[in-house]
N, C-alpha and C positions, 0 to 999 in steps of 0.2 A: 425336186423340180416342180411337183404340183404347187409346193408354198410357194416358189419361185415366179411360177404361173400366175398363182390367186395376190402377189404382191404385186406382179408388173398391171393385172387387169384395174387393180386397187388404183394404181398410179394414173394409170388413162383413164380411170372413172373420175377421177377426182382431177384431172387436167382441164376433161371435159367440162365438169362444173363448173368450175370459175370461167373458162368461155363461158357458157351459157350464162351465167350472173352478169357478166360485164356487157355482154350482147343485149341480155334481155333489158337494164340499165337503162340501152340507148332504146331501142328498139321504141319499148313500150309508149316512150313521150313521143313520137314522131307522132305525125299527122296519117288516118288508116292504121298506123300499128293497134291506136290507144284501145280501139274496138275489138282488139282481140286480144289485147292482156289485161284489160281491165274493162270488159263489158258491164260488169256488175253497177261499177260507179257510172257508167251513161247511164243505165235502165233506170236509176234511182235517182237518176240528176245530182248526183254530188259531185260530176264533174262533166266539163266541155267538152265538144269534138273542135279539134284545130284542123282551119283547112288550106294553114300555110305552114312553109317550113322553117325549123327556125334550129340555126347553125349549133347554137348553147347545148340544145338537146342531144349532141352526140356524141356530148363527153360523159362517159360513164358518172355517177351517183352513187352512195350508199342509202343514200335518205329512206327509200324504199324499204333498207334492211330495218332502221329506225321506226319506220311509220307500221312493218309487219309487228317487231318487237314490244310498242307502247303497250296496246290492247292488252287489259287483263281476262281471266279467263272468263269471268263473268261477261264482258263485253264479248267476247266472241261467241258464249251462246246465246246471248240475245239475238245476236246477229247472225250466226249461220245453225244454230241449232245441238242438240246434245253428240251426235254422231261427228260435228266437226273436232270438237272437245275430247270425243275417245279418242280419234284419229291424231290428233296432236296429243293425248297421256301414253300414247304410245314410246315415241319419242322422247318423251320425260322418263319412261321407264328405261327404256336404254341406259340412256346418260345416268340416273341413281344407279341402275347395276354398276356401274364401273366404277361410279365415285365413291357410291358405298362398300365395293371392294377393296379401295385403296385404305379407309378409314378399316377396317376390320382387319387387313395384311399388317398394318400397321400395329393397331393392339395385339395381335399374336404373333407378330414377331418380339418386339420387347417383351412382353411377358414370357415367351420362351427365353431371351436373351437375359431376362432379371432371375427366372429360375434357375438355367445352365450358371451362370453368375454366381448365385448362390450356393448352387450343389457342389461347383467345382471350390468353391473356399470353404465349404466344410471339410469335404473330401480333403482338400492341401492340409486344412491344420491337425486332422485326424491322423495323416499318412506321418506330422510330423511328430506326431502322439508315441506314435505305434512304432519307427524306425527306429535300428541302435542307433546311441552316439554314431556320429560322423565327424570326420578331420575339421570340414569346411566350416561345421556350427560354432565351433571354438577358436576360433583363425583366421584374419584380416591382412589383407595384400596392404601393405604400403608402397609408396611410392614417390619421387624427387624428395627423397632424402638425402639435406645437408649435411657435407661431411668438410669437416675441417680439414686443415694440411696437419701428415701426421699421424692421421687418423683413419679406420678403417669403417666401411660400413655396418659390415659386423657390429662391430664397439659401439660406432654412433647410438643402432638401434638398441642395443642391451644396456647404453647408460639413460638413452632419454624412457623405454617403456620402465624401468626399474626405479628411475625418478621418479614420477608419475602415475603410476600402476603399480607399487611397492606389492600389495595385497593380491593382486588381480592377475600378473604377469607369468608366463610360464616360460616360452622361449622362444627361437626367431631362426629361421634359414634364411640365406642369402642369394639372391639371385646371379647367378654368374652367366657369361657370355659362354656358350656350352656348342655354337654354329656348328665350329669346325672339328669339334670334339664328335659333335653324333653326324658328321661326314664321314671320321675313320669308323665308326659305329656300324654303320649301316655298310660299308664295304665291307668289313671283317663277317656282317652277317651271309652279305653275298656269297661271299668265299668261301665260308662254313657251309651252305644250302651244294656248291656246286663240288664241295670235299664229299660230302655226304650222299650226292645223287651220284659221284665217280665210284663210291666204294658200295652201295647197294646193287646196281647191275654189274653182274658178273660178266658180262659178254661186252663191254664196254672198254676199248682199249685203254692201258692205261700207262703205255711208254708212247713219246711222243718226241721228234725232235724235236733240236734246241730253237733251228733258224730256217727264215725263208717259210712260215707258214706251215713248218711240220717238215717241209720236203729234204732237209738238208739237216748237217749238224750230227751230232750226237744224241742217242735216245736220254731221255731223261724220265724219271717216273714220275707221276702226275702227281702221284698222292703224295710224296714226298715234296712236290715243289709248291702243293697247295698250304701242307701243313709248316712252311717254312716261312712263308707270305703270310700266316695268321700267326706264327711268332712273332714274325716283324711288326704285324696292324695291331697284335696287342699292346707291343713292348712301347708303340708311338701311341697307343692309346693312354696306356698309364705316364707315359711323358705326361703329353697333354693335358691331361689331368692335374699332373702336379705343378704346371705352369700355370691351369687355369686358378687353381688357390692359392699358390704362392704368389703369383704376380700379382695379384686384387684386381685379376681382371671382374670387377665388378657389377650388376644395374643395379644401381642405386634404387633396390626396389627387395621387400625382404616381405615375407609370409611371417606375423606373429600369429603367434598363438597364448589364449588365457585362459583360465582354469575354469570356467563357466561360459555357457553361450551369455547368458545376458552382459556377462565384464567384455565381453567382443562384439556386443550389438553397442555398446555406451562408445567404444571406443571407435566403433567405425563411424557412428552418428556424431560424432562432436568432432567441432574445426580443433587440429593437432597445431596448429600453429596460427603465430596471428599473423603469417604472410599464408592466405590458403592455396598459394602454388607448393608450396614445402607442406612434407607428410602429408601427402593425400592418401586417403583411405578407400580401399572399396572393398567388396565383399569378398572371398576366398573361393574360390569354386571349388568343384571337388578333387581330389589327386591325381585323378585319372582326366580330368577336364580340363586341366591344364593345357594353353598352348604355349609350350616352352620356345619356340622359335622365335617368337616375337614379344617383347616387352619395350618399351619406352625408356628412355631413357633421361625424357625431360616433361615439364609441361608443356613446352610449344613445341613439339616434335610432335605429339599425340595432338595437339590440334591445327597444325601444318596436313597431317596426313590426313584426319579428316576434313579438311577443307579440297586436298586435291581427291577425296574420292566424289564426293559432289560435283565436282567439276567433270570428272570423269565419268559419273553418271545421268550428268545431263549430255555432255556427245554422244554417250552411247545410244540413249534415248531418239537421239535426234536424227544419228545415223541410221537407229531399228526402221525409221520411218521407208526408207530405199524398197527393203521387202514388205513392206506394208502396200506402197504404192503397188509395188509388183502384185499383190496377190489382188489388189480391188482391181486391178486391169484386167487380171481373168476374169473375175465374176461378171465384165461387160463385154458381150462379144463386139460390139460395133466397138470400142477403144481396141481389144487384142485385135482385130481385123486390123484396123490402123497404123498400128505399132509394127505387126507380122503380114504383111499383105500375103504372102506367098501362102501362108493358111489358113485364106479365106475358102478354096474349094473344101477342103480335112472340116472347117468347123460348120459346113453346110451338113455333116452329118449327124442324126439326132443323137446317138451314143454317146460318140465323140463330143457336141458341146455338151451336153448333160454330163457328162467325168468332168471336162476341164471350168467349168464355170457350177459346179455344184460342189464336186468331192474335190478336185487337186489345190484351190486356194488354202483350205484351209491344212490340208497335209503341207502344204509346203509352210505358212504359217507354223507350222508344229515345228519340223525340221528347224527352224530358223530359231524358236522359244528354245532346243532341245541345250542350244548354246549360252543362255541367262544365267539359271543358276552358278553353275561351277565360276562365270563371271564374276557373280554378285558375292558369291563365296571368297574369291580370291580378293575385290573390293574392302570386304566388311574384315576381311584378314590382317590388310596394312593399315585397319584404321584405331590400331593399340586395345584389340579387345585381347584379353587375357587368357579366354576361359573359349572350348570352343562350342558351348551352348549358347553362349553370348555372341560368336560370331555367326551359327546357324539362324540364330533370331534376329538377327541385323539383317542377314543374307534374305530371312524369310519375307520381312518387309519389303526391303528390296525389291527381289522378284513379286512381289504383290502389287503391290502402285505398279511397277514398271508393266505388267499385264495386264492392266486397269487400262494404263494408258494407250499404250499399243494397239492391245487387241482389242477392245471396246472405243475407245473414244477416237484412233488414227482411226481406227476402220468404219465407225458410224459417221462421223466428219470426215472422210475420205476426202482427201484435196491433196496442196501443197504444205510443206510447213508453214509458211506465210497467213497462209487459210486459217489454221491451227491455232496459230498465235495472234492475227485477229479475232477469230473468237472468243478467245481468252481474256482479250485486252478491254473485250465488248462484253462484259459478265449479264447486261438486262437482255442478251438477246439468245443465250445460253438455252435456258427451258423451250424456246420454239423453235431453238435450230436443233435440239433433241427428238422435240416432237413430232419431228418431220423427218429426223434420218433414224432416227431407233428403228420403226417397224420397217424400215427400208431395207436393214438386216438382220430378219429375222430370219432367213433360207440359207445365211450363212454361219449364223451361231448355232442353229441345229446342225448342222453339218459338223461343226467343228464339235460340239459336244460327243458327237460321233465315232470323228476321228481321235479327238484331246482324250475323250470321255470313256466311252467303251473300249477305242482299242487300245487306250493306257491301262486301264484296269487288265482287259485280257492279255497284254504283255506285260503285266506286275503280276499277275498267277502262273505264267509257262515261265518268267524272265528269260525272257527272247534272249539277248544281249549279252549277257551272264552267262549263257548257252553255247552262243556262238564261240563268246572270247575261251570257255573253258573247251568246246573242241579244236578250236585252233591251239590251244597250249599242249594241250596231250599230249602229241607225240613227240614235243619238246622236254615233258619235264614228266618223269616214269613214276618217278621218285613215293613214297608212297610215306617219308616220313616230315614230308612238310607239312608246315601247322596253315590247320585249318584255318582261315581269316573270316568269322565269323560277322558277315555285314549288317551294317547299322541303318535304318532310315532314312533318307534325308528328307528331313523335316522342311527344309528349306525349299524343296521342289513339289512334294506332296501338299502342302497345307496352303499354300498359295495356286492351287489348282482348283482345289476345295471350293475354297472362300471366290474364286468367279465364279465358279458355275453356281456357288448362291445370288452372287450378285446377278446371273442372267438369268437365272429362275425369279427373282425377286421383281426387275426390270421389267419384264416379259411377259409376266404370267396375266397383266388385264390388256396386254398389246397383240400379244402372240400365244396364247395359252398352248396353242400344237407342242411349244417345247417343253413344257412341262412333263409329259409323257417319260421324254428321250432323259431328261434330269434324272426323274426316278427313275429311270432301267439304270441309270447312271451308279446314281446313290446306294442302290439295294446289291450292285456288284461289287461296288468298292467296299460296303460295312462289310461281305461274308467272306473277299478275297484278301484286305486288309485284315482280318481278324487270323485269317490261316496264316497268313506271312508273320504278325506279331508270334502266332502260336510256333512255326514251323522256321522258321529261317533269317529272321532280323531278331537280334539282340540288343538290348539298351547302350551307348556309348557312355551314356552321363543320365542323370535326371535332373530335371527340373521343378520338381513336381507343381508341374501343372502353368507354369509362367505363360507357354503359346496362349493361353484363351482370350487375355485382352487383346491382342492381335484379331482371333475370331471376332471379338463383340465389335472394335472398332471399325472392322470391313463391313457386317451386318449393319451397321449403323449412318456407315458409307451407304449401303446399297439403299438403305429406305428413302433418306434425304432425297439419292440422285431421282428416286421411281418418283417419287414426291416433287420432285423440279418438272422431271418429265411431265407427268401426271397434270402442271399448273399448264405446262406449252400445250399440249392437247386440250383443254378444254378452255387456254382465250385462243386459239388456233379456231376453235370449234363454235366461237362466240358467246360461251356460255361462263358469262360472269360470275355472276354467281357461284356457280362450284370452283370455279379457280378462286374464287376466295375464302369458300369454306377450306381448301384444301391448304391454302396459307399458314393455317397453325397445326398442320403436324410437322412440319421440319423444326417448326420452335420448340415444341414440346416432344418432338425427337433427341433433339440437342440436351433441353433441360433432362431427359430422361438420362439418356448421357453422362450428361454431367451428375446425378446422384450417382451413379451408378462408379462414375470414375472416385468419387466419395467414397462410396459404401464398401465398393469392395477393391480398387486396383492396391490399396496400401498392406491387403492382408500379401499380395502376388509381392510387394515389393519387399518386404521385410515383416517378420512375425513379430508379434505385440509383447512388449515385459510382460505380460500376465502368462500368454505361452512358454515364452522362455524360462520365466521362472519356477512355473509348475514345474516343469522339465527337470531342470537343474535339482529341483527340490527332491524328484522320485529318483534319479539318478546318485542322488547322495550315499543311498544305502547299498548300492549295488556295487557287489565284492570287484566286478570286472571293470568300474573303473579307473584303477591303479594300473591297470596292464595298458587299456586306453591312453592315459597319459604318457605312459612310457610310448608308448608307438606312433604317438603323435607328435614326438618332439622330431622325428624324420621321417613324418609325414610326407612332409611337402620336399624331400631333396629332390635336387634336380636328378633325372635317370639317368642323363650321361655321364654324373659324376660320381654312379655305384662304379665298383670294382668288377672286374672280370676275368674271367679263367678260362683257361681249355677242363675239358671233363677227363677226370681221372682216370675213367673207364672208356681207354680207347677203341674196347672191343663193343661198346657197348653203341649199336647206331641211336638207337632211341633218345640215350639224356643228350641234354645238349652241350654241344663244344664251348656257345659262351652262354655264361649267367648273368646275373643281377645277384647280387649281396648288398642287403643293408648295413 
């Protein structure tokens, strides 16, 4: 509330001003005024006293600002002397702190961003120095492959890479339609979990009748009618199974694999066909990365759905704006009075509005974010990515822009949509309607860092949530021989958290520097809470290594530009030409920085260089363990719901499990 305070005074001081300018404008020319805003010019006779009145004079002027402006400095101590001269380097001193602040944020953010750049693509080709073989190095997803009548996809793919790849080719799985195969899958597992939790508590009935909810009927024993119902979910498993390969239920879409990473970098790099809708190629993720639920089945199927998730990402956007409005309504009590007349006596209290116009907008904002990611996951899901690191880092962008927007630019242009999207439409007038609403919210992004900031991280060390849902399951599920579900990150919610509050720290820091502070209380919780959780309780689902960072450099590069726009609205706001146009070439030489850098380094992030690859292949030649490799990578990539399964031999035994997996 004090920043809230020291912004609203800020706003009437500078209301005041310009009254006063346009006043003083008229004022001064009138006949009597001239004598007292400009005595200096009668006493030296550079100018008239008027002793009539004249109408022209009471329309405001800038000329005034023109006529203080020309004078260089030399001219003004001629004329008022060395003391006027300090008293105005004052002033000049100001304005260089700031400007020469944004020139120095600038060189050490890129030069961090060139080093982080470069350490993380050493670090990526070192880690791929030093990893065993992997499936995915040696292994390319194809996909909309032609099959003739006749002919199987299978066949397709083992006569065209055997054509063509005579030397290079090792062998290929087939991607099958598997939906309703890991429905019975996942049932037979239920059923297994509630066999196993019926026969560990001893004190747990286990005759039940047949009909009416238990109350009627003949007793029947439980464990007998569970293990009858998992003969039957196996017995329609293994159907299914053998209808899914006998029938050619198909996706024309097959994982090769070749005997060297570089024979699988050549192959994913070159067009497989001269129509490049057929065999398209892309890279193999790893076995475990795999999203099996969804693959394509065409090329205009994979770009039909990405076209409806864009569509569906811009209503959603459009719709976020509803609690956007909601939450700038709190932050004005004279609008919520409006809206809520009945609590206009409740917000005459000082507690009272200091919570709802300080702390609850932006918790509610949170509450409302809390719903994005899992969106933007479910989004980048149907839009034919493969692999589900590929869909985290779609998800991740996602939710990045979309909080870009929302929370920074709805809530600094607070209006209507219309509002919104005139601005938009009006790009030269962008940097000074920043200039004017940025530090306007600056008492609600420290809050929010607050809320977003600190009590995310101290609910990511206790896992509030995780807490709760595991004491509500307790006295539902006793059992002590369920498997641990060791959780993963979500990268997609966490790294896009990240990268704003750089952006508001980056924004802020010559507008609002107060936030700065709350940042790093922010930063130094998340590096030591973040490091306990890697260490203590998230486990890796997949690796990447290391692909999120152009995401990071991109958002930092985002964030200089905008402070850079802002930064030109503030000083022609402020009338000082000059520095808005020394401040002109750092977004151009932001950009070109940029742009080497998407050079220099994004193609090591995209694909490793034949020189990598080849050493690799080279040092891997002598080593006795890749023959076994080879062998375990020709069913690598099968699909899991079409391993085989079994009940466990050892009925007495609770621990092994009733179903497996067999390769």
């Amino acid at each position: 509330m004090l920043v809230s305070s020291l912004l609203t005074s800020v706003g009437i001081n500078l209301g005041l001003c310009i009254l006063f300018f346009m006043f003083y404008s008229i004022l001064k020319k009138q006949p009597g005024n001239f004598e007292v805003y400009a005595p200096r010019l009668l006493a030296e006779g550079k100018s008239k006293r008027l002793s009539h009145f004249n109408l022209e004079r009471l329309l405001p002027s800038p000329g005034w600002v023109r006529r203080a402006w020309q004078p260089s400095e030399e001219e003004l101590l001629s004329s008022s002397g060395l003391d006027t001269v300090v008293f105005m380097r004052i002033f000049i001193f100001r304005l260089w702190i700031h400007f020469c602040s944004v020139y120095i944020v600038t060189v050490w953010v890129c030069y961090l961003l060139y080093y982080e750049y470069k350490y993380i693509s050493l670090k990526r080709i070192a880690y791929f120095y030093s990893s065993k073989p992997q499936p995915h190095q040696f292994t390319i997803l194809v996909h909309s492959i032609p099959v003739s009548a006749g002919s199987s996809v299978g066949d397709t793919v083992e006569n065209f890479f055997t054509e063509y790849y005579p030397s290079t080719y090792l062998s290929n799985v087939v991607v099958r339609r598997t939906n309703r195969l890991r429905g019975l899958i996942n049932d037979a597992k239920k059923l297994y979990k509630k066999l196993v939790r019926l026969q560990s508590e001893p004190n747990q009935p286990k005759l039940k009748r047949g009909c009416c909810f238990g109350l009627f009927g003949q007793k029947v024993d439980l464990v007998d009618q569970y293990e009858k119902k998992l003969e039957d979910l196996e017995e329609n498993v293994r159907l299914e199974q053998s209808e899914v390969s006998l029938a050619g239920e198909d996706v024309r879409a097959a994982f090769v694999s070749f005997k060297s990473r570089y024979d699988a970098a050549v192959a994913f790099h070159l067009q497989q066909s001269i129509d490049p809708t057929q065999w398209v190629t892309e890279q193999a993720p790893e076995p475990h990365d795999v999203y099996w639920p969804f693959f394509s089945s065409s090329f205009m199927r994979r770009w039909i759905s990405k076209l409806l998730v864009i569509v569906a990402f811009v209503l959603l956007t459009i719709l976020f704006l509803i609690p956007v409005v909601i939450v700038q309504g709190l932050t004005n009590l004279n609008q919520l009075e409006t809206w809520l007349p009945f609590l206009k006596s409740i917000l005459t209290i000082t507690v009272v509005s200091e919570v709802i116009t300080g702390y609850l907008p932006s918790l509610i904002l949170q509450l409302f974010l809390k719903t994005v990611p899992p969106i933007m996951e479910f989004f980048s899901s149907i839009q034919g990515y493969i692999a589900l690191s590929d869909i985290e880092k779609s998800a991740c962008n996602k939710v990045l822009w979309f909080t870009i927007w929302n929370v920074f630019f709805a809530n600094v242009l607070s209006g209507s949509a219309l509002y919104l999207i005139n601005i938009i439409l009006d790009p030269k007038n962008i940097p000074a309607k920043l200039a004017v609403a940025v530090p306007a919210q600056a008492s609600f992004f420290i809050a929010y860092v607050v809320t977003s900031g600190w009590t995310g991280a101290s609910s990511e060390l206790f896992r509030v949530i995780p807490l709760i849902c595991s004491l509500i399951r307790k006295p539902f599920v006793k059992s002590e021989d369920d498997d641990i579900e060791v959780p993963s990150i979500p990268y997609h919610r966490e790294i896009p958290k990240i990268l704003f509050f750089g952006l508001l720290g980056i924004t802020y820091f010559f507008l609002a520097p107060l936030i700065l502070p709350f940042l790093l209380v922010y930063l130094c919780l998340g590096y030591i809470i973040y490091r306990n959780q890697f260490l203590n309780v998230y486990a890796p689902k997949y690796e990447t290594a290391g692909k999120f960072w152009p995401i990071v450099h991109n958002s930092m590069i985002f964030s200089l530009v905008l402070m850079h726009a802002i930064a030109i609205g503030i000083f022609t706001l402020k009338k000082l030409s000059i520095a808005s146009y020394l401040i002109f070439p750092l977004p151009v030489l932001t950009l070109l920085f940029n742009e080497y850098c998407r050079k220099r380094f994004l193609p090591i992030f995209i694909a490793y260089s034949a020189e990598s690859l080849i050493k690799r292949d080279r040092k891997d030649q002598n080593e006795p363990s890749m023959d076994e490799f080879f062998h375990e990578l020709v069913t690598a990539y099968q699909d899991p719901a079409l391993a085989p399964i079994r009940y466990s031999s050892n009925r007495d035994s609770l621990a092994s499990p009733l179903i497996s997996s067999e390769v």
